[in-house]
N, C-alpha and C positions, 0 to 999 in steps of 0.2 A: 504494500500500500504506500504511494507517497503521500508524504507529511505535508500534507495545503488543505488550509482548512477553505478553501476557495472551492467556487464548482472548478470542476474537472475541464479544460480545455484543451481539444486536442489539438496536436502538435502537426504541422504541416509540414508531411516529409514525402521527399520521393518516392517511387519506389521502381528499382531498376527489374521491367521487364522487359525480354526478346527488347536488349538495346543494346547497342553497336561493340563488340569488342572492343574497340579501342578506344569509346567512352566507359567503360565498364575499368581496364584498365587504368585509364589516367584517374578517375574516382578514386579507386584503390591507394592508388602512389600518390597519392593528395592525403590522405588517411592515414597512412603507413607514415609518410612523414612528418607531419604535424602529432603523433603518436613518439615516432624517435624524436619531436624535439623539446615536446613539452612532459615526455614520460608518462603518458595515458589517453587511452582512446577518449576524442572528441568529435563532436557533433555539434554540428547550430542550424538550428530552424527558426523559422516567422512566424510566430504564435496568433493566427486570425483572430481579429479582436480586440489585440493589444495593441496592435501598430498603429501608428499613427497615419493621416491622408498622406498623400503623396505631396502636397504643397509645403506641408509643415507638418515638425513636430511636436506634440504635446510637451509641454514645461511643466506642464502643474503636476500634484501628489495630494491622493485622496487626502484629506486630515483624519488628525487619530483618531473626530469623532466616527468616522466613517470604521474603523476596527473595533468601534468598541464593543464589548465581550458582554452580549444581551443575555437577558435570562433563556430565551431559546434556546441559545448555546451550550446555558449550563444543564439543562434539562438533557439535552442532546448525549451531548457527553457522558451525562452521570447514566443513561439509559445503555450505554456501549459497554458502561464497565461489569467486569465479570465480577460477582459477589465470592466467588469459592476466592480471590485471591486474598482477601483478605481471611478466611480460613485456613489457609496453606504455613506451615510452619517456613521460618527463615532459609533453614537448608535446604528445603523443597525449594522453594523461590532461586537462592544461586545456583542449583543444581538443575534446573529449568533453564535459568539466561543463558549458564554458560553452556549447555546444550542448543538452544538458539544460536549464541555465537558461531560455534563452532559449525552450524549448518549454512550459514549467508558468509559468502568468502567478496561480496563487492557491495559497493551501495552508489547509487545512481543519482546524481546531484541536479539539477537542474537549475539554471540562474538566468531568470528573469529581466530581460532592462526595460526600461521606459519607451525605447523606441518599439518595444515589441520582437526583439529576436532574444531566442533561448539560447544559452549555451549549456552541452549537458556534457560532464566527465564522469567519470569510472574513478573510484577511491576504494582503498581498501579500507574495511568497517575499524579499524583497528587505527589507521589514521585520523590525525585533528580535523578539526575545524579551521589550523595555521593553513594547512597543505591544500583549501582550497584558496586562503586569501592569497596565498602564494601564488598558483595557478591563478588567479585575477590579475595579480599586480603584473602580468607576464603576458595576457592578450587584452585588456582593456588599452585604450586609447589613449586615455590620459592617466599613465600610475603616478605623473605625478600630485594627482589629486587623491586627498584624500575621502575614503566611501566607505559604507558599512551596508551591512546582508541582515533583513529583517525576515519574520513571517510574519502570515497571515490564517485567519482571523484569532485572537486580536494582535494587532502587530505590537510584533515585539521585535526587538534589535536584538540582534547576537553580539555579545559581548565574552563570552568567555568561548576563547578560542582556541584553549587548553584541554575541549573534552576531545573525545573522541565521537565519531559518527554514531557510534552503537549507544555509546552513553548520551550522547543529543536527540537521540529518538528517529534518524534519520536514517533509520534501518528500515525495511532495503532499497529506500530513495527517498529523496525531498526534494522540492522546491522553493527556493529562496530567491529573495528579492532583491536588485542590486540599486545602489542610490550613492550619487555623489554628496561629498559634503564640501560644495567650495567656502571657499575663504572670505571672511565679510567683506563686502564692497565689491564682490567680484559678480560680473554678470552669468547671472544660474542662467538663462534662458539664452546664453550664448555657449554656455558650456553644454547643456543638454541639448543643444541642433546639433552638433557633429556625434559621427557615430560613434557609440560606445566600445565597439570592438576593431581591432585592428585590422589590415587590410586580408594579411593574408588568415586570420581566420576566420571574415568573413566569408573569403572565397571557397571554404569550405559548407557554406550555406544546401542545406538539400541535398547533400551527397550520404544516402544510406544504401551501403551494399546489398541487397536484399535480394532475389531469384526468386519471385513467388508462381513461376512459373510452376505448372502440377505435370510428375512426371505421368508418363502415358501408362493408363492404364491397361494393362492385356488381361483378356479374359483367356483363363486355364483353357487349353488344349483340350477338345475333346478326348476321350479316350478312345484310342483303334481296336476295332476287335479285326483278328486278321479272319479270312473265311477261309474252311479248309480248302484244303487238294482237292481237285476234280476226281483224282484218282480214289481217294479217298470216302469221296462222298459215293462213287460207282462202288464199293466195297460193302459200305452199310448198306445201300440200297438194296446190295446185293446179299447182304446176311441176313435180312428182312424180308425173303420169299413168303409170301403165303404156303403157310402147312396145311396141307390138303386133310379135314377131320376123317379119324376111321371110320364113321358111320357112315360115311358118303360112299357107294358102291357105283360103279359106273356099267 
């Protein structure tokens, strides 16, 4: 399940079928290396929705009253939770997680920007929350700005960037929110029109290897019965004379 307390919006991706080798190709080594250079498979899509017209991009950000955490919410939540957990002794519970752990070996991140494209990386569960900021400061546009990563609903800012993904709940994916924080007196609405992401990971936009091509189905072979010998059949035919009954007298 990813961690968005948001509805569910799906993700605008390719999908590569019966299309050209050598677009299939170059895809790949597009992937492959932006993988050898940032140390993990990456993707970015155009989240319909989010983006902004074509003439311009949106500057504004919802206000927090718009996050704020209604009694719907709480009700929601408290309906989801399972009641045996709190019947479960202590060593049951570690002996559960770390049985979970041990089953989810990636966790799927997804980052959000304003303009409307996702960026989404591969993290192992066991890594921070640093090692994505890391991986931001390394394809956003401006690192030299400084940003922080919230959720939703209700937004919250991540701040402690010393957990780990399993312990942030962002097991086995989440979606976060990326947002510049400029400098006072600096123009936000000049810094939010240029693109959030760099050039060359933009150019990775829509590139999902994917074959959903269905391979061909063959229906099983009848089965051959071979038919005897001619010769064979003249044999029975022939051991199968009519026995003339004794009673018949000629």
């Amino acid at each position: 399940m990813l961690v968005d307390g948001s509805s569910p919006v799906p993700l605008k991706r390719r999908r590569h079928i019966n299309i050209h080798p050598m677009e299939l190709e170059s895809a790949k080594a597009k992937l492959a290396a932006a993988k050898e250079k940032y140390g993990r498979e990456i993707r970015v899509f155009e989240t319909p929705g989010l983006s902004s017209s074509s003439t311009a991009v949106s500057t504004t950000e919802e206000t927090d009253d718009f996050y704020e955490f209604t009694a719907e919410d709480y009700y929601r939540l408290l309906a989801t939770k399972k009641q045996d957990k709190f019947l479960k002794t202590r060593k049951i519970r570690e002996a559960e997680e770390a049985a979970r752990r041990s089953k989810i070996t990636k966790a799927v991140i997804r980052i959000r920007f304003p303009d409307g494209h996702t960026l989404e990386a591969t993290f192992h569960p066991s890594e921070t929350i640093q090692s994505l900021v890391d991986l931001l400061m390394k394809v956003v546009a401006r690192p030299d700005l400084p940003f922080h990563l919230y959720t939703t609903p209700p937004k919250k800012v991540i701040k402690d960037l010393s957990q780990d993904f399993f312990a942030a709940g962002f097991i086995p994916g989440a979606i976060v929110y990326f947002s510049y924080d400029p400098p006072k007196g600096d123009d936000t609405a000049a810094v939010n029109s240029d693109s959030f992401l760099q050039e060359d990971i933009l150019s990775l936009k829509d590139l999902e290897i994917v074959d959903e091509q269905p391979e061909p189905v063959q229906s099983a072979p009848e089965p051959v019965v071979a038919s005897p010998h001619p010769s064979v059949q003249e044999q029975k035919s022939a051991e199968k004379k009519p026995v003339k009954p004794k009673w018949l007298k000629m």
